[in-house]
N, C-alpha and C positions, 0 to 999 in steps of 0.2 A: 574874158571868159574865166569863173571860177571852179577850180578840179579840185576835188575832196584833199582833206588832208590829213593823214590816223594819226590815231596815238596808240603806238604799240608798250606804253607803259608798263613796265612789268610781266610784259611776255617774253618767252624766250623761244628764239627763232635758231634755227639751226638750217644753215646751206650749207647744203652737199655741194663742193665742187664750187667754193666762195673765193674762191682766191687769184681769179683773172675773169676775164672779159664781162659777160652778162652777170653769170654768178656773182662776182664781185660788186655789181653797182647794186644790184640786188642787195645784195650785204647791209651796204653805208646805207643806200635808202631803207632800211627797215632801223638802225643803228640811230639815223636822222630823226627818225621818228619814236626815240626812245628805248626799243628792245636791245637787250641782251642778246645780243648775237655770237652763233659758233659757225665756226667755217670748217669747212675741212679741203682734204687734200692730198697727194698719195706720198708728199716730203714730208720727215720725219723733223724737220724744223724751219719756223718760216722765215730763216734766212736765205732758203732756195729758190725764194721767189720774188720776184722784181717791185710787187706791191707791198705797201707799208699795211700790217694786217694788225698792230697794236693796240686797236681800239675792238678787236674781236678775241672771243679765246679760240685758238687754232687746237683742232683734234684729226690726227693721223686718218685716215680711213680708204681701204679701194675697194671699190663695187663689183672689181670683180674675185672677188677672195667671200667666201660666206663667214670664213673666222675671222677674217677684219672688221664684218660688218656685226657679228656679235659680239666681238670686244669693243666696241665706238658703242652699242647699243647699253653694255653693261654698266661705261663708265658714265652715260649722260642719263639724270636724276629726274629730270623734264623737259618736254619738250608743247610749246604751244603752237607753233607753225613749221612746218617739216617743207624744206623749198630741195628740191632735186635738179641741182644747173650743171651737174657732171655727166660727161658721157664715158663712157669707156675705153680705157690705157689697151689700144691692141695693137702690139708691137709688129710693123712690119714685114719683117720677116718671120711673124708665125706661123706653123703648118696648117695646112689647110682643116686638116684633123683636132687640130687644139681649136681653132675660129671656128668651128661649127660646134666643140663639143662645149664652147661659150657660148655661144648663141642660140643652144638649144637651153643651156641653163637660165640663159635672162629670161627666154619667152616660157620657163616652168617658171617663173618665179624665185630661184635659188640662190642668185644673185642680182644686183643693180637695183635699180626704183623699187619695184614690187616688197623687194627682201628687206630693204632699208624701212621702209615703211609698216611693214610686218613685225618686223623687230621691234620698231618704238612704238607700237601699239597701246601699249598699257601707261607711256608714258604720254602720249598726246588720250588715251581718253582720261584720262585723269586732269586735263588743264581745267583753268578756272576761268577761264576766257571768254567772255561772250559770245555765243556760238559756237563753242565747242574748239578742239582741238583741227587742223586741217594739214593735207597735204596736197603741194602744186609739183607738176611735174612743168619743168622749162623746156623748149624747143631743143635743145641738146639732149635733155636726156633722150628723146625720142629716138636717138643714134642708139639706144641698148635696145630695140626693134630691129634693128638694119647693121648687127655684127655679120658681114659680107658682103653683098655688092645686091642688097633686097633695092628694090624702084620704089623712092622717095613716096607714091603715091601707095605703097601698097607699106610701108613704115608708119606714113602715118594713120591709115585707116588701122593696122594693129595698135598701135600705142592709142586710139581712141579706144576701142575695144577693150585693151589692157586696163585702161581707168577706169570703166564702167566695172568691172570685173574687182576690180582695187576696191572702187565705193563700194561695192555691197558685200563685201572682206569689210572692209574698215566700219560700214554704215553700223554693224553688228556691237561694235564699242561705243558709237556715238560719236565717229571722224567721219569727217566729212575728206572727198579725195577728189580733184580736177587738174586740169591739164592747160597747157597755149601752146597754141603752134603758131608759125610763120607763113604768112604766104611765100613765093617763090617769084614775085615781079619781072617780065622781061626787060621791063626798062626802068630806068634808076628814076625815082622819085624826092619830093621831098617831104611828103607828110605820110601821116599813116593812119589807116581806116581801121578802127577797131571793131571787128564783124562778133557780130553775138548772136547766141541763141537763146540765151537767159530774158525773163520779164525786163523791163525798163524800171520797174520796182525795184530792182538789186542795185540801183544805183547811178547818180548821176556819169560815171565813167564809163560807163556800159550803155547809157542811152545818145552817146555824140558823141563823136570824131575829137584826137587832140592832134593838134599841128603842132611839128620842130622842126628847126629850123636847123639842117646840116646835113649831112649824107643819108643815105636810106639806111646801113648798117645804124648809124648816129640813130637817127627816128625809129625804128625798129626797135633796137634794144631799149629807146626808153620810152617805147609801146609794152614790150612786153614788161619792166619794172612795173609800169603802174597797171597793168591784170594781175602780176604777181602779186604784191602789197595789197588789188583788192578784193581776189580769192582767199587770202589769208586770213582778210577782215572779219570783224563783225556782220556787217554788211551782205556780206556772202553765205551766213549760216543756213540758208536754203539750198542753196546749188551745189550739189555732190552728181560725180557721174561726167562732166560736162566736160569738153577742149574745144575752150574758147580760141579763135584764130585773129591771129593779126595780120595785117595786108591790110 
């Protein structure tokens, strides 16, 4: 069975939150595929982290500070794919009073996805990219919906919500905005269903199932790489608004 394969030539991709687990494969798969890629991260050098990130440029940034996210916004010049694989640093032992008065700022938009995306506005409509500039939001971000102890089913129907709301924010420049989420399997599998609501038109990877071979976390993360890479795409310049699920 043959799966599409891009050429991000000359785009530049920026993951929020690129520097471990999904975010990171994220990363080198868009990297693989030719883009200029920026990572970021809430260490001030990427010696702090156990992956080798030399083939990305590393930029500082935490989602939850709005003047972090305006200085990461001022320094970066373009941006053609805007991928969101970070959730949110909330320390433990915060007061209940500081967790809510975060959580009430992600879901205004003030901080996290919404804010990141707001901010680079003028730089993703400005790309030159077939189908326009886009942002994806990854199953992790969906955790700046659910700063406290919200029921996973009631996170991600907000963070759907939340994107529709983004797209026609963003639609206004000419970005296109969508989302993946994860099913929640009781029992451990080894392939993974890609569920869609988009035409079978957007694409041979949206019209049939890809089988991998190894854990369901293994399958899983490299279900959602290849929705990331094909919401980013070309490809996808019609579908704004949507959170495509995996399971």
């Amino acid at each position: 069975m043959n799966y599409p394969r891009y050429d991000y030539s000359g785009h530049r991709v920026a993951v929020i939150g690129g520097t471990q687990g999904t975010g990171l494969a994220i990363a080198h798969t868009f990297a693989d595929a030719g883009a200029d890629v920026v990572v970021t991260g809430a260490q001030h050098l990427t010696g702090f982290y156990d992956a080798d990130l030399s083939r990305f440029h590393y930029r500082q940034v935490a989602l939850e500070h709005q003047e972090s996210i305006v200085d990461f916004a001022g320094r970066v010049d373009r941006v053609d794919v805007l991928v969101v694989a970070g959730g949110p640093e909330v320390a433990s032992q915060l007061p209940a009073s500081d967790r809510e008065f975060l959580a009430e700022a992600s879901r205004l938009g003030l901080v996290g996805p919404v804010q990141i995306a707001r901010r680079l506005r003028h730089q993703l409509s400005a790309s030159a990219a077939q189908g326009g500039g886009a942002v994806v939001l990854t199953p992790t971000a969906s955790r700046w919906w659910s700063v406290g102890t919200t029921p996973t089913a009631v996170t991600d129907a907000a963070m759907t919500a939340g994107v529709v709301d983004l797209a026609e924010t963003l639609g206004r420049h000419g970005v296109r905005a969508n989302a993946c989420l994860t099913e929640r399997p009781a029992a451990p599998a080894y392939h993974v269903q890609i569920g869609r609501s988009a035409p079978h038109t957007s694409g041979t990877l949206m019209a049939r199932p890809r089988r991998v071979r190894g854990s369901l976390a293994e399958a899983t993360r490299a279900a959602v790489v290849d929705v990331v890479q094909f919401l980013g795409s070309a490809g996808a310049a019609g579908i704004t608004g949507q959170t495509l699920r995996v399971g």
